[in-house]
C-alpha positions as CSV (number, residue, x, y, z in Angstrom):
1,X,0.0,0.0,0.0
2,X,1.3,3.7,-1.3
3,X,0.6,6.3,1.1
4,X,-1.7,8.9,0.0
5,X,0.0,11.9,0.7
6,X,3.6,11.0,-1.0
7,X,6.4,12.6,-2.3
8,X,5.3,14.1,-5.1
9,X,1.6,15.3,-3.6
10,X,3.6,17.1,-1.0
11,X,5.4,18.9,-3.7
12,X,2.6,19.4,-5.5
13,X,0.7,21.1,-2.5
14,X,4.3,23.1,-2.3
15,X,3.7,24.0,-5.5
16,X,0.5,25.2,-5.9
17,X,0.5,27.6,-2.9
18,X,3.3,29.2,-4.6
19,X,1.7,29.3,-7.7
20,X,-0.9,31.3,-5.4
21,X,1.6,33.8,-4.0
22,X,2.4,32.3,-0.4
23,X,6.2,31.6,0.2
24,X,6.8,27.8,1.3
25,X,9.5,26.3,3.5
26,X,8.9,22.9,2.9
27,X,10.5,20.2,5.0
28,X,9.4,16.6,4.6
29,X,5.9,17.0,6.2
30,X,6.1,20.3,7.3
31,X,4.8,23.5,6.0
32,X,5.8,27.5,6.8
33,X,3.6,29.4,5.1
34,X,4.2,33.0,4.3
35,X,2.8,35.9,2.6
36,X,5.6,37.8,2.1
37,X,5.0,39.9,5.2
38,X,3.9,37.2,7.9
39,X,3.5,33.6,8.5
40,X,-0.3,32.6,7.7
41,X,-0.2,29.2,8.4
42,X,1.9,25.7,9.6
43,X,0.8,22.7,7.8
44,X,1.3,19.4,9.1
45,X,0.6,16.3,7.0
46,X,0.9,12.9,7.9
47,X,1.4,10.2,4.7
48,X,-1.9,8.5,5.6
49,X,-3.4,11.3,4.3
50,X,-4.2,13.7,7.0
51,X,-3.2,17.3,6.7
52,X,-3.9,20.0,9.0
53,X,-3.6,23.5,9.2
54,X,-2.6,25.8,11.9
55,X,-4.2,28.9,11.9
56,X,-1.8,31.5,12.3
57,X,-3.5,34.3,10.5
58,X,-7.3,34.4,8.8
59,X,-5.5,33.7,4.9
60,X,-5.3,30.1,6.5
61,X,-9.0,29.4,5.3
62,X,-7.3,30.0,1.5
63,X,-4.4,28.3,2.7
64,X,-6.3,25.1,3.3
65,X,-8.3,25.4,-0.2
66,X,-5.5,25.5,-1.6
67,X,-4.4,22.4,0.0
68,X,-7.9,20.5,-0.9
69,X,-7.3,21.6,-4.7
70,X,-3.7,20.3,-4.8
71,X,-4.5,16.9,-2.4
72,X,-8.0,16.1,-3.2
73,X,-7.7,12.9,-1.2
74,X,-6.5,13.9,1.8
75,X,-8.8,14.7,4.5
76,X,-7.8,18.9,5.8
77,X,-8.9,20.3,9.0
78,X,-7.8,24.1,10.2
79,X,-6.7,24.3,13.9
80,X,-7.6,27.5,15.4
């Protein structure tokens, strides 16, 4: 069995909040992410395909569509 959120899914949710403007320090299931100014949110993902998002400013609502769009599979909940 794969797990759901691999490799290249992780990259590709890197990827796609970039693509959106947000800067991303990626390190293997972690996310900083940044809008130039601030951090907006921490993203944690787990390979069984788990992701959630730590609230730290209110563009974390985007920040977690984005992730849905990029890792339709994986299951995203915001932590406030």
């Amino acid at each position: 069995m794969y797990p759901i959120l691999d490799l290249r899914t992780r990259l590709k949710i890197a990827w796609h909040l970039r693509e959106h403007g947000f800067s991303v320090r990626m390190h293997s299931f972690e996310y900083l992410v940044g809008d130039g100014k601030r951090f907006v949110a921490i993203i944690l993902v787990d390979p069984s395909g788990r992701a959630e998002v730590i609230k730290l400013s209110p563009k974390a609502q985007l920040v977690a569509e984005l992730v849905r769009t990029a890792a339709p599979e994986a299951e995203v909940r915001i932590v406030e």
